[in-house]
DRENDO-1510 file (C-alpha; in Angstrom, 1 decimal, always signed):
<recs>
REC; n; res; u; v; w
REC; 1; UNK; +151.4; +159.4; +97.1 .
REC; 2; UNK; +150.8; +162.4; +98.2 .
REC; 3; UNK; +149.6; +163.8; +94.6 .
REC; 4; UNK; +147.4; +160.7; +94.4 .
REC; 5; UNK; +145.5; +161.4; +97.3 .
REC; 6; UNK; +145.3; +165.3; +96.2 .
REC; 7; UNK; +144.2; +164.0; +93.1 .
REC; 8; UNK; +141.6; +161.6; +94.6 .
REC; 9; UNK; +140.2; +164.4; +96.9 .
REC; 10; UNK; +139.4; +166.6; +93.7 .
REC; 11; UNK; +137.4; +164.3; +91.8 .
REC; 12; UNK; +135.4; +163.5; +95.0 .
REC; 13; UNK; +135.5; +166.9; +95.2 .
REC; 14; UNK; +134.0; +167.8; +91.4 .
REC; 15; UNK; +131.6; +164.5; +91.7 .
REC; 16; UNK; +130.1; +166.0; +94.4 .
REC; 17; UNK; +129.9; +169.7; +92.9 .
REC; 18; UNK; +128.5; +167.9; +89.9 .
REC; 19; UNK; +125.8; +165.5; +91.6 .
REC; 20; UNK; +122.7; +166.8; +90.2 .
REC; 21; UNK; +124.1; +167.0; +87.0 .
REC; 22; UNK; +125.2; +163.7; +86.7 .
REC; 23; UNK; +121.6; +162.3; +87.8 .
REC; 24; UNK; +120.8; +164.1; +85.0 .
REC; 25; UNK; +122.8; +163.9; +82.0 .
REC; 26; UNK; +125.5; +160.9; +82.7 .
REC; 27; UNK; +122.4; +158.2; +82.2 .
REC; 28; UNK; +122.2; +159.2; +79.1 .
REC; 29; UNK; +125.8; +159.8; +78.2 .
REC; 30; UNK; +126.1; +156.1; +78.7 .
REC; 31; UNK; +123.0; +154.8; +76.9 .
REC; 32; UNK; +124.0; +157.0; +73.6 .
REC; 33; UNK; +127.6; +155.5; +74.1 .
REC; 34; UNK; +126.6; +151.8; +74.0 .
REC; 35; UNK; +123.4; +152.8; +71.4 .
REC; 36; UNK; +125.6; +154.4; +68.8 .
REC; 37; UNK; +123.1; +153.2; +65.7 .
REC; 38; UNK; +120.5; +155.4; +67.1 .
REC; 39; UNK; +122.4; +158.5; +66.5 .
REC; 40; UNK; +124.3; +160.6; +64.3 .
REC; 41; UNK; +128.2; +161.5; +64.4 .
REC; 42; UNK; +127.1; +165.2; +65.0 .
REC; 43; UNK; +124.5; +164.5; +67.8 .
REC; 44; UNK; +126.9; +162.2; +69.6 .
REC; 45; UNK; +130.0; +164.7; +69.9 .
REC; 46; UNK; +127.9; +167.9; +70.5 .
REC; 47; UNK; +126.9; +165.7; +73.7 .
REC; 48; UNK; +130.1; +164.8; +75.0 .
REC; 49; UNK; +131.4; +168.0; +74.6 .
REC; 50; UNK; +128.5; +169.6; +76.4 .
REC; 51; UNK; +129.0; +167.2; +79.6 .
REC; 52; UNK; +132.5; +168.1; +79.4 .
REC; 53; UNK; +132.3; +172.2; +79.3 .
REC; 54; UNK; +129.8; +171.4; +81.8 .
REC; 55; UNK; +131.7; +169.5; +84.1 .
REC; 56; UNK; +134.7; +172.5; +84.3 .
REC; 57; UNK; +133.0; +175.3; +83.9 .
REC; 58; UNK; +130.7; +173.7; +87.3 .
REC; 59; UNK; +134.2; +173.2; +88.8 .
REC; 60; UNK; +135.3; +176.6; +88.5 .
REC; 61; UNK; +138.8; +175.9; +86.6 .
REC; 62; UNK; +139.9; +178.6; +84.9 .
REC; 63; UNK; +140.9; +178.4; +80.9 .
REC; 64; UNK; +142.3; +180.7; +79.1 .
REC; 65; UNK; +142.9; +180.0; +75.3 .
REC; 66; UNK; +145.0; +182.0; +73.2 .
REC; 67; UNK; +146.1; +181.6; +69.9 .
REC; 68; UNK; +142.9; +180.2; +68.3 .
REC; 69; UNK; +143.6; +182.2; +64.9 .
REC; 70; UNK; +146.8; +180.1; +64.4 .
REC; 71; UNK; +144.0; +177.0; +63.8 .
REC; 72; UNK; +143.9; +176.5; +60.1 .
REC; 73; UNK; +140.2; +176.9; +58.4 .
REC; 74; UNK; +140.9; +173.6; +56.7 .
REC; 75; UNK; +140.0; +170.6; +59.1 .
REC; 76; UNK; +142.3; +167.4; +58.8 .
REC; 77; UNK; +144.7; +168.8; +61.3 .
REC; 78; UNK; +146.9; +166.9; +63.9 .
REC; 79; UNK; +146.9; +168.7; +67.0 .
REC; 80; UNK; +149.8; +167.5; +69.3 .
REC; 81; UNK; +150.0; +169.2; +72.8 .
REC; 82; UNK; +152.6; +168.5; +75.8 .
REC; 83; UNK; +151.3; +166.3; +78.2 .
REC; 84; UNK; +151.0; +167.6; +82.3 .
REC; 85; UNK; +148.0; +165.9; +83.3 .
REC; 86; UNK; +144.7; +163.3; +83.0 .
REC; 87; UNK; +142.7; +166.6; +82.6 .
REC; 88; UNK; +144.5; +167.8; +79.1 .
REC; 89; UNK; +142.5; +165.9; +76.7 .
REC; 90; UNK; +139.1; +167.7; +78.5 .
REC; 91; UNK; +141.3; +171.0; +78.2 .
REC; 92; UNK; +141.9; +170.5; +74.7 .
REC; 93; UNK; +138.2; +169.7; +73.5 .
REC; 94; UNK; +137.1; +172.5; +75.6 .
REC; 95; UNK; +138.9; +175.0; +73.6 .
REC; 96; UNK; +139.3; +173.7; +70.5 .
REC; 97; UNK; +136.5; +175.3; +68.0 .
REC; 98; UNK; +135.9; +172.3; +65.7 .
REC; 99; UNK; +135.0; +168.6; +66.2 .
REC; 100; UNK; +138.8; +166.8; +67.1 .
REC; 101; UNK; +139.2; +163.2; +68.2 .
REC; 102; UNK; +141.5; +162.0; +70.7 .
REC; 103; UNK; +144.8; +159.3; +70.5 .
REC; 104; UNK; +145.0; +157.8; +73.6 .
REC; 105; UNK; +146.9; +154.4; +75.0 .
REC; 106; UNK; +144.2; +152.0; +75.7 .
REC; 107; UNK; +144.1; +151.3; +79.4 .
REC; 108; UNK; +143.1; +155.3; +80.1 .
REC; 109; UNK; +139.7; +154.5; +78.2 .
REC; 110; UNK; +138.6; +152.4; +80.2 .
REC; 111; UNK; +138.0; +154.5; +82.8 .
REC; 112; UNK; +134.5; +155.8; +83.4 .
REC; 113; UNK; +133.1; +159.5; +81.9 .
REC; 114; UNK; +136.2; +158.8; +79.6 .
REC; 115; UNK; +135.1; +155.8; +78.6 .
REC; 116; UNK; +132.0; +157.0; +77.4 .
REC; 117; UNK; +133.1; +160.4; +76.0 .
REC; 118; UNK; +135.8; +158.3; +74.2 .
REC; 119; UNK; +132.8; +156.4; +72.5 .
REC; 120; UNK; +131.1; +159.3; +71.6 .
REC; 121; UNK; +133.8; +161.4; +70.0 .
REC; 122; UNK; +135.9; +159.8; +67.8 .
REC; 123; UNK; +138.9; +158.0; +69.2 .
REC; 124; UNK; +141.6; +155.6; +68.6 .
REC; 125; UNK; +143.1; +153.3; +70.9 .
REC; 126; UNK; +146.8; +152.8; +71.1 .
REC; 127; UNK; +147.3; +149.3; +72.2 .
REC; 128; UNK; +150.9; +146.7; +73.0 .
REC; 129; UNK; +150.2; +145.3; +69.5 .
REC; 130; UNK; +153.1; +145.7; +66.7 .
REC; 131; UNK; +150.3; +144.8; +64.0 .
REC; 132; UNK; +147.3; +146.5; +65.8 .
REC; 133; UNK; +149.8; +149.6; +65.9 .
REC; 134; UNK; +150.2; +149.6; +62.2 .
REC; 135; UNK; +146.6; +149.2; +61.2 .
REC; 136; UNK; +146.0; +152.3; +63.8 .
REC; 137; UNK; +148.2; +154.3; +61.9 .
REC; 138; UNK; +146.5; +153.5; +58.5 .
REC; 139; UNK; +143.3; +154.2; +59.7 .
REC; 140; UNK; +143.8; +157.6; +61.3 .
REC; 141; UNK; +145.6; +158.8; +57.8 .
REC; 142; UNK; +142.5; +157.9; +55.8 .
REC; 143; UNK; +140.9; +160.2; +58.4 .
REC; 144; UNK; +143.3; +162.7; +58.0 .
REC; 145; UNK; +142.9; +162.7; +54.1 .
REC; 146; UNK; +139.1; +162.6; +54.8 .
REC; 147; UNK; +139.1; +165.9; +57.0 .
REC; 148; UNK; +138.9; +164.2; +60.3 .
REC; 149; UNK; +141.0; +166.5; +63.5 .
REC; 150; UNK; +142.8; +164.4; +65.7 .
REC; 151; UNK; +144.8; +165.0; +68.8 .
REC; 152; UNK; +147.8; +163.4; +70.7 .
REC; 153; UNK; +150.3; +163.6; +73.1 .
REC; 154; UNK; +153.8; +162.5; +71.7 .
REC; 155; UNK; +155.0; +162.4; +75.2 .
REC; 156; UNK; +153.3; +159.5; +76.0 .
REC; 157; UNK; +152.7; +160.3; +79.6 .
REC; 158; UNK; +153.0; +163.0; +82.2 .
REC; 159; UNK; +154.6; +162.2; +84.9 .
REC; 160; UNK; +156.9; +165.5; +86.4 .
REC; 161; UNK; +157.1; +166.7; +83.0 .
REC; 162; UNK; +155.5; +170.3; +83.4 .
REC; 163; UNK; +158.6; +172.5; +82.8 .
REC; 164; UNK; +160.4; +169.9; +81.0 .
REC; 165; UNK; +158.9; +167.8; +78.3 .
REC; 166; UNK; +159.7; +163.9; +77.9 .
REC; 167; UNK; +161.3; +163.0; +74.4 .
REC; 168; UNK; +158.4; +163.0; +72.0 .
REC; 169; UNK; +157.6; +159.2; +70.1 .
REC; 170; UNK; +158.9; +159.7; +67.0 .
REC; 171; UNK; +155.8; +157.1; +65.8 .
REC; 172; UNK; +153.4; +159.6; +67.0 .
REC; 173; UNK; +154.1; +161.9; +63.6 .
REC; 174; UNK; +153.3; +158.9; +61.1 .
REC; 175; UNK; +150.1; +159.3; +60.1 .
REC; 176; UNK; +150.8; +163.1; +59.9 .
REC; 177; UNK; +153.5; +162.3; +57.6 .
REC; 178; UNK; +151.3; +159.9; +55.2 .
REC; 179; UNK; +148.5; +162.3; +55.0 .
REC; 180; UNK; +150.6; +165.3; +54.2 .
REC; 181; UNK; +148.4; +167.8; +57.1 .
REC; 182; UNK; +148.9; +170.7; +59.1 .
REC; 183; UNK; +150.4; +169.9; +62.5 .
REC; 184; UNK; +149.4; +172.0; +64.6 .
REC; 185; UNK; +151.6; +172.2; +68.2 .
REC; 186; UNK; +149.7; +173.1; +71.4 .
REC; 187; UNK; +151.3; +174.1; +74.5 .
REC; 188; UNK; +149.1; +173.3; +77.9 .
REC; 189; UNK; +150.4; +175.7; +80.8 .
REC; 190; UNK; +149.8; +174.9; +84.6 .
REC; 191; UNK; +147.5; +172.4; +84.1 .
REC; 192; UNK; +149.5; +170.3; +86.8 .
REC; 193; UNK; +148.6; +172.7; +89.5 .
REC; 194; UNK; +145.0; +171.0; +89.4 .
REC; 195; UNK; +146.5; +168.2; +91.0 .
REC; 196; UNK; +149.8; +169.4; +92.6 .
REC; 197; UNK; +148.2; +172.2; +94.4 .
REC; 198; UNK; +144.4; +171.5; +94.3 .
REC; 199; UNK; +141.9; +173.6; +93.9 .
REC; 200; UNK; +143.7; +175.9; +96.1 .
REC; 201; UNK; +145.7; +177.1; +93.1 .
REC; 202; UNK; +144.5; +180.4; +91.2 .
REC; 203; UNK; +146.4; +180.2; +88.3 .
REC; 204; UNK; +144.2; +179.6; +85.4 .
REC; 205; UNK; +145.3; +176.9; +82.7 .
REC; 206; UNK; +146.8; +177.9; +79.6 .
REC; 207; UNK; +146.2; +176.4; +76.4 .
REC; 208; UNK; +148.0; +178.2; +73.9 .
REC; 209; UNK; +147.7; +177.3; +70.3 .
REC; 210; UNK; +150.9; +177.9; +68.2 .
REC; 211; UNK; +151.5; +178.3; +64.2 .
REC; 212; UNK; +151.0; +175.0; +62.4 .
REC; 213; UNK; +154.1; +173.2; +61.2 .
REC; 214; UNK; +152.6; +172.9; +56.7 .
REC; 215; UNK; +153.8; +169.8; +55.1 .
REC; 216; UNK; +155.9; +171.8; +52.8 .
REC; 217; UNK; +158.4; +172.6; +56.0 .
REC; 218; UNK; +158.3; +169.2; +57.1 .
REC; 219; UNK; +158.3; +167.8; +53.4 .
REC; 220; UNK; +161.7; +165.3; +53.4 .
REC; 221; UNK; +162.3; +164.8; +57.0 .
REC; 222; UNK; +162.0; +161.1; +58.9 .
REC; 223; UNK; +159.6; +161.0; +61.8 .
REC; 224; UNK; +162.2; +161.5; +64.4 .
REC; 225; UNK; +163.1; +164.7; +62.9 .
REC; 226; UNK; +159.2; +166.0; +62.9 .
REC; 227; UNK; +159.2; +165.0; +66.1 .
REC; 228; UNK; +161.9; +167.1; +67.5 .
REC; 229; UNK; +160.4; +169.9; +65.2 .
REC; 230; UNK; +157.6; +170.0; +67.1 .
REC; 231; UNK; +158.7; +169.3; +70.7 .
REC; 232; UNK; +160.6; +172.3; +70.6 .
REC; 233; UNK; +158.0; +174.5; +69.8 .
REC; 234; UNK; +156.1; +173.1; +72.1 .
REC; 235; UNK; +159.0; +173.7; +74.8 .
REC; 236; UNK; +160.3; +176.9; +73.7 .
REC; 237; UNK; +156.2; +178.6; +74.2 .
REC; 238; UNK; +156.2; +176.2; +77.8 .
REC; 239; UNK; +160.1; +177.8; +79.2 .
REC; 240; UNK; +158.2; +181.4; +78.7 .
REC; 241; UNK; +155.9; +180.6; +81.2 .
REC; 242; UNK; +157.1; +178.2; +83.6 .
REC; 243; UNK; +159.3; +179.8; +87.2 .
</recs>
């Protein structure tokens, strides 16, 4: 309860550090959103990303990225990342140096600001649907194959998870599989504290970017087995850092 009403406080706090620039760009955030036909792929994203680096960098959260020359040249990557708060997909496209969409469960787009950022970069829903699953899964390998980034969170949630992760969902590494790409783990540091501690905390988020797993090392294995491949990257680069 307690972290809800921290977490409440925050984003009344960043609304109101943001005011004049939501008068300003949110309006239009929303009409390209629901006006997609008038714009281009390109035009869209660079938007979304600009309200989001604006919105953090206005905040005053601190990022510090390392690792970026693990990222291979080649796009089509699947960028999988631990999961400590609401905040990581907005840490991950602020960092990230290429277009990447998102793989999020259904019910968190919704939301407003995600909702339209989710409609301006690419993203994919993840819905309670067995067939809707399936034709998900098909349609992010074609984008795979076509050179599309995408990232998720195998964790599936984030709930008291920041020094230890949550089994990863072995699902989460089909597409990956069928396209034959790069994964590529991420490890988000302290990003929790946001939240836990407020913006009292000083310690600046960490989003460290490790050595992609190549198909060729992950050529053979079942999905579970990925899975486990990655999560324990993942955890081995988050137990360096955590007290």
């Amino acid at each position: 309860m307690k972290k809800k009403i921290r977490g409440a406080s925050i984003l009344c706090k960043t609304i109101f550090m943001n005011f004049f620039n939501i008068i300003r760009y949110y309006p239009k955030m929303v009409y390209m959103a629901f006006h997609q036909d008038k714009y281009t792929d390109d035009q869209m994203y660079d938007y979304g990303i600009k309200l989001i680096k604006l919105a953090i960098d206005t905040s005053n959260f601190k990022i510090e990225t390392y690792g970026l020359d693990n990222i291979p040249e080649n796009d089509g990557l699947y960028i999988c990342s631990n999961h400590q708060e609401k905040f990581d997909p907005l840490v991950i496209w602020y960092t990230f140096p290429r277009q990447v969409g998102v793989i999020l469960r259904d019910k968190v787009t919704h939301r407003p600001f995600i909702r339209e950022v989710c409609r301006l970069i690419k993203s994919k829903k993840l819905k309670n649907d067995g067939r809707a699953v399936v034709k998900l899964y098909s349609e992010i390998t074609d984008d795979l194959k076509n050179g599309l980034n995408y990232m998720i969170f195998p964790e599936g949630g984030y709930e008291d998870n920041y020094k230890k992760l949550s089994q990863f969902h072995p699902g989460s590494f089909k597409s990956a599989q069928r396209a034959c790409c790069p994964i590529v783990p991420v490890t988000i540091i302290d990003s929790y504290r946001i939240f836990d501690k407020g913006m009292k905390t000083t310690r600046p988020i960490q989003v460290r970017y490790l050595k992609p797993v190549q198909p060729a090392e992950y050529s053979g294995m079942s999905t579970a087995e990925i899975a486990q491949l990655v999560e324990k990257r993942i955890q081995d680069e988050l137990s360096k850092f955590q007290e």
